[in-house]
KOLMIDO-422203 format. One record per atom (N, C-alpha, C): residue in one letter; x, z, y. Coordinates in steps of 0.2 Angstrom, whole numbers, plus 5000, padded with zeros to 4 digits. Each point is the difference from the previous one (the first is absolute). Example, Ala and Ser with C-alpha at 12.3 -4.5 7.8 and 13.67 -1.06 7.14 Angstrom:
2
A506650394972;A499650005006;A500450005006;S499849965005;S500450015006;S499650035005;
//
This chain:
204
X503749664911;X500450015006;X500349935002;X499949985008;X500549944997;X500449995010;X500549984998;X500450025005;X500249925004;X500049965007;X499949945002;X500750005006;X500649975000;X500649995004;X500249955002;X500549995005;X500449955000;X500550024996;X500350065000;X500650024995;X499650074998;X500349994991;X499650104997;X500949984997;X500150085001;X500750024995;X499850074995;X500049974994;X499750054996;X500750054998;X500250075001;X500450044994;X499850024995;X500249974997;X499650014991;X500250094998;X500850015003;X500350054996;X499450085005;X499949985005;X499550045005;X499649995002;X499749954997;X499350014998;X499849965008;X500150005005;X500249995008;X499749905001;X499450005003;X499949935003;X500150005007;X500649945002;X499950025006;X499749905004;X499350015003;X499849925004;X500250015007;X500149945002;X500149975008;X500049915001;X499750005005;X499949945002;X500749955002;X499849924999;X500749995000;X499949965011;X500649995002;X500049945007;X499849974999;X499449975006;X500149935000;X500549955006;X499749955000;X500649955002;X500250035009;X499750055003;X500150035004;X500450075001;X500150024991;X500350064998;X499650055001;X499350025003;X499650055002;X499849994989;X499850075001;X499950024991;X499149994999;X499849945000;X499449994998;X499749964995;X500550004996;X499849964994;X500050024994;X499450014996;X499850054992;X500450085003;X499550045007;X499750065001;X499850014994;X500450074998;X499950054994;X499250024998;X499849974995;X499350035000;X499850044993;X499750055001;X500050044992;X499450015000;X499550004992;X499449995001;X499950054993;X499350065000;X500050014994;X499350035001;X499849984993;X499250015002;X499649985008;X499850025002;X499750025007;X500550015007;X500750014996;X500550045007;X500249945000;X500449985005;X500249945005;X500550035005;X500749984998;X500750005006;X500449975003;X499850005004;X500649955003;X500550015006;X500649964999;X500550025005;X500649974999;X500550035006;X500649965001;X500650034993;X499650065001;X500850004992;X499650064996;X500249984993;X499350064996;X500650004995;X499950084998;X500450024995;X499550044995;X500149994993;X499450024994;X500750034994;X499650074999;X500450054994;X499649984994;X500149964994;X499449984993;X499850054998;X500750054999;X500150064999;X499750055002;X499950005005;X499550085005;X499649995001;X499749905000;X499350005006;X499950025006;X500949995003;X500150015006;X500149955006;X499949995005;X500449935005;X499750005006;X500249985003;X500249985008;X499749965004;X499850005006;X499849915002;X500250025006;X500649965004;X500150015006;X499849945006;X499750025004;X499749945007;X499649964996;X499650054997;X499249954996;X499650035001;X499549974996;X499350024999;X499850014992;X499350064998;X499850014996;X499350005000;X499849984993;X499450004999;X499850044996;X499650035002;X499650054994;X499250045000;X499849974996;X498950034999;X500049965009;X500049945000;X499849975006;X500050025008;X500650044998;X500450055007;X500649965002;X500249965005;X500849995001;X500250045006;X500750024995;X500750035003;X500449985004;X500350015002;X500549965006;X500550035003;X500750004998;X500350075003;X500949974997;X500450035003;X500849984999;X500250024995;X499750054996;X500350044994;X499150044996;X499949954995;X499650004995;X500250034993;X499950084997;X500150004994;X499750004995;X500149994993;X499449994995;X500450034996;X499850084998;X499950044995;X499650034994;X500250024995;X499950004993;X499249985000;X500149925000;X499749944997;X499350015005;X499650045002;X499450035003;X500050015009;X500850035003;X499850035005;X500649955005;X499749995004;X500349975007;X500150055005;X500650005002;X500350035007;X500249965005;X499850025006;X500249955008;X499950055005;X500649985004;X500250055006;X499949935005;X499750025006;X499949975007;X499549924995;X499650014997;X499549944999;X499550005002;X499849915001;X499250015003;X499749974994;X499350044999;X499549974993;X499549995005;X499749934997;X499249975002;X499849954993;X499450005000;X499749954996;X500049915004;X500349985006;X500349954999;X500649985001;X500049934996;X500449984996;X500549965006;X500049985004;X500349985007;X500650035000;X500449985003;X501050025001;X499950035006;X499549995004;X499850055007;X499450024999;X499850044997;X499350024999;X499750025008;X499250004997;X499650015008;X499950075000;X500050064994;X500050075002;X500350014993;X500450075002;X500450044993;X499850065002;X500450044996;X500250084999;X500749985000;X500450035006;X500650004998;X500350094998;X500250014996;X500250044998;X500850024999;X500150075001;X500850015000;X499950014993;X499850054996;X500250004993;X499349974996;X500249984993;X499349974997;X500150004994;X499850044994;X500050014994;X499349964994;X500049964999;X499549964996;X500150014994;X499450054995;X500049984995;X499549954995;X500449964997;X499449964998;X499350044996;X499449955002;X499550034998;X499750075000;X500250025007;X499950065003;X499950015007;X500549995004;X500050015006;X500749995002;X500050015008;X500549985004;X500150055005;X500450055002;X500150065002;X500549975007;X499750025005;X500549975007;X500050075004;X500849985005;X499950065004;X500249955008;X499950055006;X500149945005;X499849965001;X499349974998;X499649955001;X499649985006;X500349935003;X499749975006;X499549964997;X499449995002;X499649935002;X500149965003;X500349934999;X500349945006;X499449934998;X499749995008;X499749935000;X500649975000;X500249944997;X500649975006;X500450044998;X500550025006;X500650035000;X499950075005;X499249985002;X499850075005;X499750074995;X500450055001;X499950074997;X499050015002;X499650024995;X499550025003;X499750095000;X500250004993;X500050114998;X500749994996;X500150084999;X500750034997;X499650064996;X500250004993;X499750054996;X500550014997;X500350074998;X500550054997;X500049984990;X499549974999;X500150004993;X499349964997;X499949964998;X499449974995;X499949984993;X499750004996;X500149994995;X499549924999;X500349964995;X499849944999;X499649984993;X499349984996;X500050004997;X500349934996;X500150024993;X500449924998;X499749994992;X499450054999;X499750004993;X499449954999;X500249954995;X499749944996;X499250024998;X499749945003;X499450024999;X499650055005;X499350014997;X499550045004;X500150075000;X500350035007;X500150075001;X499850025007;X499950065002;X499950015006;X500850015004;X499950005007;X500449985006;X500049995006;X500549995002;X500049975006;X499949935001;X499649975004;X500149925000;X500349995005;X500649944998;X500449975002;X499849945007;X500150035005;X499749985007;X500349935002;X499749955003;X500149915000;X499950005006;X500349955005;X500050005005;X499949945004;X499749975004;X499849955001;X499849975006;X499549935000;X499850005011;X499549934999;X499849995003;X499649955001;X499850005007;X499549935003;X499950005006;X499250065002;X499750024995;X499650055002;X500150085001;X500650024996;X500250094999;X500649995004;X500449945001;X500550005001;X500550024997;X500650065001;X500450044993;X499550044996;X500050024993;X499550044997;X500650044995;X499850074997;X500150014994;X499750054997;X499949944994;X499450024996;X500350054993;X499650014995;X500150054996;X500250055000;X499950075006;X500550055000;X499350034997;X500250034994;X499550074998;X500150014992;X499650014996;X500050044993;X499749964996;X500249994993;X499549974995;X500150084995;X499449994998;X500050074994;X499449974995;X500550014993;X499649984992;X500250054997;X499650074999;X500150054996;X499949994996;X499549934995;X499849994994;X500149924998;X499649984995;X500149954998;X499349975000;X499650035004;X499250004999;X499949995010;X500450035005;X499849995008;X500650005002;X499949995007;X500649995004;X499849995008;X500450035004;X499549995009;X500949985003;X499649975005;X500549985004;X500050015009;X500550035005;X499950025007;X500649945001;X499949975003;X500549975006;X499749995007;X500449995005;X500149985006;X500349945003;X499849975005;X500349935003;X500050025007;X500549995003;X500250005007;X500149955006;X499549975002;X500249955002;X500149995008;X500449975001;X500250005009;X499549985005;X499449974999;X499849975005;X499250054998;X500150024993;X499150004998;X500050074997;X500450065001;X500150064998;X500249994993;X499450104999;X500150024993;X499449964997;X500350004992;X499549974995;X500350054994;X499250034999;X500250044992;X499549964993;X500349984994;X499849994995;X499850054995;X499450024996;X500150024993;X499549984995;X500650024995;X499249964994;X500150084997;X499549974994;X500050064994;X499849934994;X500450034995;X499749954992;X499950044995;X499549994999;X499850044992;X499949944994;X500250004994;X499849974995;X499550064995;X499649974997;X499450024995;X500550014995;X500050024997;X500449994993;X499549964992;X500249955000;X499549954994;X499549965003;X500050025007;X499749955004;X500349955008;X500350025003;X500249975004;X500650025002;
//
């Protein structure tokens, strides 16, 4: 674990770390932003409080990292040691402080190397709402599993806007695997992709 501030104040007797950034020469709070790193997870923000003792803490007016998902939201929790909680956060896989499409979600439960359980789920290009879905679940497990694939969004001078990867990966075995996706693109329609892979076993 390791913890990056302008100011950490540790309670020894409560176990209690608390980071925040210090002023700069203009008094605005942006110098050594709290940043908390452990394995794969990555936090960051205006003021982070950590329990050694619970494996409990806080991150307020940040952002988190976690299985190549970023969080974004006023009040980020991270409990016992595995499970992150966020109320009114947006998740997307980029990494941008204005990303180009999220999920913004009212509530969002993350457990590591499992899944991501959302309720009130918007899709935003931008800042423009596109659908509103009641509940999704998100995968977040390590390695080769079936799922949903993780949709990217894009443009160029020929498609115009596009958005690529909406569909299903499925690996029932350790031997085949098939894949459905779809691409939408604004000037040149639908496009659907699928494969199928098989491996030989002791031969290919």
């Amino acid at each position: 674990v390791t913890l990056k501030a302008g100011r950490i104040t540790f309670d020894s007797k409560a176990g209690l770390v608390t980071a925040e950034p210090l002023p700069d020469s203009t008094g605005a709070l942006t110098v050594g932003v709290p940043e908390f790193s452990r394995g794969s997870e990555r936090f960051t923000g205006l003021g982070m409080h950590y329990n050694l003792k619970t494996g409990r803490g806080r991150v307020t007016g940040g952002k988190a990292r976690l299985e190549r998902k970023y969080y974004r939201g006023e009040d980020i929790l991270l409990r016992q040691q595995k499970e992150l909680r966020a109320r009114h956060v947006s998740m997307s896989t980029c990494e941008h402080d204005h990303p180009h499409y999220d999920f913004l979600c009212g509530d969002l439960k993350a457990i590591e190397d499992d899944k991501a359980i959302a309720r009130s789920v918007t899709f935003r290009i931008g800042p423009v709402p596109v659908f509103w879905i009641p509940y999704y679940v998100f995968p977040l497990k390590k390695g080769r599993h079936s799922g949903i694939l993780t949709p990217a969004i894009g443009s160029n001078s020929r498609d115009g806007i596009s958005v690529r990867n909406l569909g299903y990966y499925l690996a029932p075995s350790d031997y085949w695997d098939a894949t459905l996706a779809a691409t939408v693109r604004e000037t040149n329609g639908f496009l659907v992709d699928a494969g199928l892979r098989h491996a030989v076993r002791r031969r290919l």
